[in-house]
C-alpha positions as CSV (number, residue, x, y, z in Angstrom):
1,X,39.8,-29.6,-104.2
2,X,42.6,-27.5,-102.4
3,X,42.3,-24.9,-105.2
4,X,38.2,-24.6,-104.9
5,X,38.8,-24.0,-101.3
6,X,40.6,-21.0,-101.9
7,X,38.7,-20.1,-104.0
8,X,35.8,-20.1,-101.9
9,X,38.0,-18.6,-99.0
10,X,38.9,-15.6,-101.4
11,X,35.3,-15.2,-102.7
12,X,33.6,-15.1,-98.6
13,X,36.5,-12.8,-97.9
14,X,35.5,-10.4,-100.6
15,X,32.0,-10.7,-100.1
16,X,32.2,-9.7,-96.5
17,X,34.6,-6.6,-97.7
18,X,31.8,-5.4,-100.3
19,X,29.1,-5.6,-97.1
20,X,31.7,-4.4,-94.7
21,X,31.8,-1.0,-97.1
22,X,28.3,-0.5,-98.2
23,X,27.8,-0.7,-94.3
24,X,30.1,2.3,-93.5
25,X,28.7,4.2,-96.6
26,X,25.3,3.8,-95.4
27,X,26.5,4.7,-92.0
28,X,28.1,8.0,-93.2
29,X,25.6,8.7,-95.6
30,X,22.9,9.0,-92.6
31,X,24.9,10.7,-90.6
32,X,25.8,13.3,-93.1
33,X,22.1,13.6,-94.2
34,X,21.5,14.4,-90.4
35,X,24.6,16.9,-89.9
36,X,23.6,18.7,-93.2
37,X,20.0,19.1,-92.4
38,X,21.2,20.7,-89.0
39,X,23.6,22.8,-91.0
40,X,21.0,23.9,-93.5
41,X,18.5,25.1,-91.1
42,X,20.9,26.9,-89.3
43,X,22.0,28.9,-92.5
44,X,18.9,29.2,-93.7
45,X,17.8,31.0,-90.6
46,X,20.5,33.5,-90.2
47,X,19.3,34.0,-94.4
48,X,16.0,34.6,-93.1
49,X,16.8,37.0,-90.3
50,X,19.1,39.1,-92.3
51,X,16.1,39.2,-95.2
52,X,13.8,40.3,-92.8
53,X,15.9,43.1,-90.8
54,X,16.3,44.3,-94.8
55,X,12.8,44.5,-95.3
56,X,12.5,46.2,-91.7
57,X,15.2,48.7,-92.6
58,X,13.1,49.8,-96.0
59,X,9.6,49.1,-95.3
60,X,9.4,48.9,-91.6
61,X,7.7,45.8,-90.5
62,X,4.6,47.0,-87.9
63,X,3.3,43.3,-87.1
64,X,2.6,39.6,-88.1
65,X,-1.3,38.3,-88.7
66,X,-1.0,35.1,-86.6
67,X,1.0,33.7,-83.6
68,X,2.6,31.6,-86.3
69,X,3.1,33.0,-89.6
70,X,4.5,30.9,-92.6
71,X,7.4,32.3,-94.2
72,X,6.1,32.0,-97.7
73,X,6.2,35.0,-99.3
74,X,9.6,36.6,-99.6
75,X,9.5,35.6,-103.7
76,X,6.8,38.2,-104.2
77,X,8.0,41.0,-106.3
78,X,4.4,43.2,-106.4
79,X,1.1,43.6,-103.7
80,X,-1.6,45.8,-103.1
81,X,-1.9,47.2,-100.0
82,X,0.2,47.2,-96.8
83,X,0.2,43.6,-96.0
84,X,2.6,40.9,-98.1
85,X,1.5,37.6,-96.7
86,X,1.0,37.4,-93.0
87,X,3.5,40.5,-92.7
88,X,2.2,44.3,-92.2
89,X,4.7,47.1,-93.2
90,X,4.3,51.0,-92.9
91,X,6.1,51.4,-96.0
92,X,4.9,49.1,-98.7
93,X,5.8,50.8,-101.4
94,X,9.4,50.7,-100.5
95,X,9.2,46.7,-101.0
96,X,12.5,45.8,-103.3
97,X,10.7,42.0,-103.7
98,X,12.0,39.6,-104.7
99,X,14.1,38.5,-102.0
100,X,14.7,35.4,-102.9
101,X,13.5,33.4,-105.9
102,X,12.2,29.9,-104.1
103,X,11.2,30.3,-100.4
104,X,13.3,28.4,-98.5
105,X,11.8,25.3,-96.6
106,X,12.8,22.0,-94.4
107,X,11.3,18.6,-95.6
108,X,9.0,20.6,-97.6
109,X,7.6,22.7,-94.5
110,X,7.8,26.4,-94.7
111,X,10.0,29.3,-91.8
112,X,8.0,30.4,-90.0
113,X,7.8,33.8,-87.8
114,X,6.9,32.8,-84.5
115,X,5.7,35.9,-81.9
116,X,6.2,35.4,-78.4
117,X,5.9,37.9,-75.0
118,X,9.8,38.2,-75.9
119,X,9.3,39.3,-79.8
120,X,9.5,37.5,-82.8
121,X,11.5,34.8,-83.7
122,X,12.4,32.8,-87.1
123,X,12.1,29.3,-86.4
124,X,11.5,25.5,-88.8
125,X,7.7,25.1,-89.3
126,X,5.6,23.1,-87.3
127,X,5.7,18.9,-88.3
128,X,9.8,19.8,-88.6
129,X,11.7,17.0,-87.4
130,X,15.5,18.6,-85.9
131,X,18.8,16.5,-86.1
132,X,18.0,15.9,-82.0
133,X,15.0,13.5,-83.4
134,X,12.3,16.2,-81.6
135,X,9.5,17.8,-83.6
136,X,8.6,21.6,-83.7
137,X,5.0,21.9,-82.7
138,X,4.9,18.3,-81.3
139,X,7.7,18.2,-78.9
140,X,9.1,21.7,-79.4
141,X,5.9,23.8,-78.4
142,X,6.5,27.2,-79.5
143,X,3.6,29.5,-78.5
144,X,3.2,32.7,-76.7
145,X,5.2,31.3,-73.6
146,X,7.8,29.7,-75.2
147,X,11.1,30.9,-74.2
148,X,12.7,30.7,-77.9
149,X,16.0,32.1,-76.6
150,X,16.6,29.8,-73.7
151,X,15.8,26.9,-76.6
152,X,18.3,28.8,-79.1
153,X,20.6,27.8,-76.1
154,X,19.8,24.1,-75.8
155,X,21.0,21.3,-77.6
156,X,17.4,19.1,-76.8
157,X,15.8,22.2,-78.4
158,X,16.3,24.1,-80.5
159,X,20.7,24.1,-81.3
160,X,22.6,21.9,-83.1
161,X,26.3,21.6,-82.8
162,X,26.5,25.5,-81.2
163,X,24.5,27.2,-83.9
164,X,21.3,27.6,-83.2
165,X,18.1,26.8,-85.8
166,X,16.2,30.1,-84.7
167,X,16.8,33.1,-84.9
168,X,15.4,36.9,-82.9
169,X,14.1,39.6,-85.6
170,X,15.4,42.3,-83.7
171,X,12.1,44.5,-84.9
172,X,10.9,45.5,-81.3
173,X,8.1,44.3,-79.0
174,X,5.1,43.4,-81.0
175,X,2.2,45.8,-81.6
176,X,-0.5,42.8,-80.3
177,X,1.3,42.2,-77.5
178,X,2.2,45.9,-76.2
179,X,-0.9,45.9,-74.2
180,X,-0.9,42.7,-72.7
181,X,2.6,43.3,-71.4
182,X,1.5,46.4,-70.2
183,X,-0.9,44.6,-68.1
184,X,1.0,41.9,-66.8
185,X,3.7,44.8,-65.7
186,X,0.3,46.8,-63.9
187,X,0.0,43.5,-61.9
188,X,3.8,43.1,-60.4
């Protein structure tokens, strides 16, 4: 009886170290999965940025279609005309496309190219959730007004752990918006 104590003892003891350790690895998984997703879109960002100040550099990158344009394009290698995707260039034919074999994406949701009054910005697609548990598009609005830098800034928007998960395209002010700053400035 003594011995079959023990032996239970031991058995209980084990048991509770197997669960104790799945526990922690579950734990650390998660939190990893969280921390690399964070990581990732930050990398992929600067990618993104340094991509698209390329393409400025050789093509020269007049405008953006939409408000919001999808980054899903940069694995074309031949177009017609002067627009690849939402993206118009002055210089098409200078297009050294490919830029990257698989456009990159987060939870299977595309970059996108956000323009604001401030320029254009790279940022995660709408329906993106960020390691702070908010949602671009849902709780991260990112329209005309949005103040992308001042967000770069913040960890509730759009940073994570000092590096931010947008990026500025340093490509000028944009041609649809030249004349409505120009009238906001007529009215100070």
């Amino acid at each position: 009886m003594k011995h079959l104590k023990k032996h239970y003892l031991l058995s209980i003891i084990v048991i509770a170290g197997i669960i104790f350790f799945i526990g922690i690895t579950f734990v650390d998984t998660w939190y990893r999965a969280k921390d690399d997703a964070g990581l990732m879109m930050a990398a992929e960002v600067i990618q993104l940025r340094d991509i698209f100040h390329r393409i400025h550099k050789t093509c020269q990158i007049i405008d953006f279609d939409n408000q919001k344009n999808s980054i899903d394009f940069l694995n074309v290698e031949k177009f017609a005309g002067s627009e690849v995707g939402p993206m118009n260039l002055v210089h098409p034919e200078k297009w050294e496309g490919p830029y990257l074999k698989e456009n990159p994406t987060m939870y299977h949701i595309a970059y996108q190219v956000v323009s604001t009054k401030k320029g254009y910005y790279i940022t995660p697609g709408d329906g993106v959730k960020l390691p702070n548990k908010k949602v671009v598009g849902t709780d991260i609005i990112l329209d005309q007004k949005a103040n992308i830098d001042a967000l770069m800034a913040n960890p509730e928007g759009l940073m994570y752990k000092d590096r931010p998960l947008a990026a500025r395209l340093e490509l000028g002010t944009p041609m649809n918006m030249q004349f409505f700053m120009n009238d906001e400035s007529d009215e100070a």
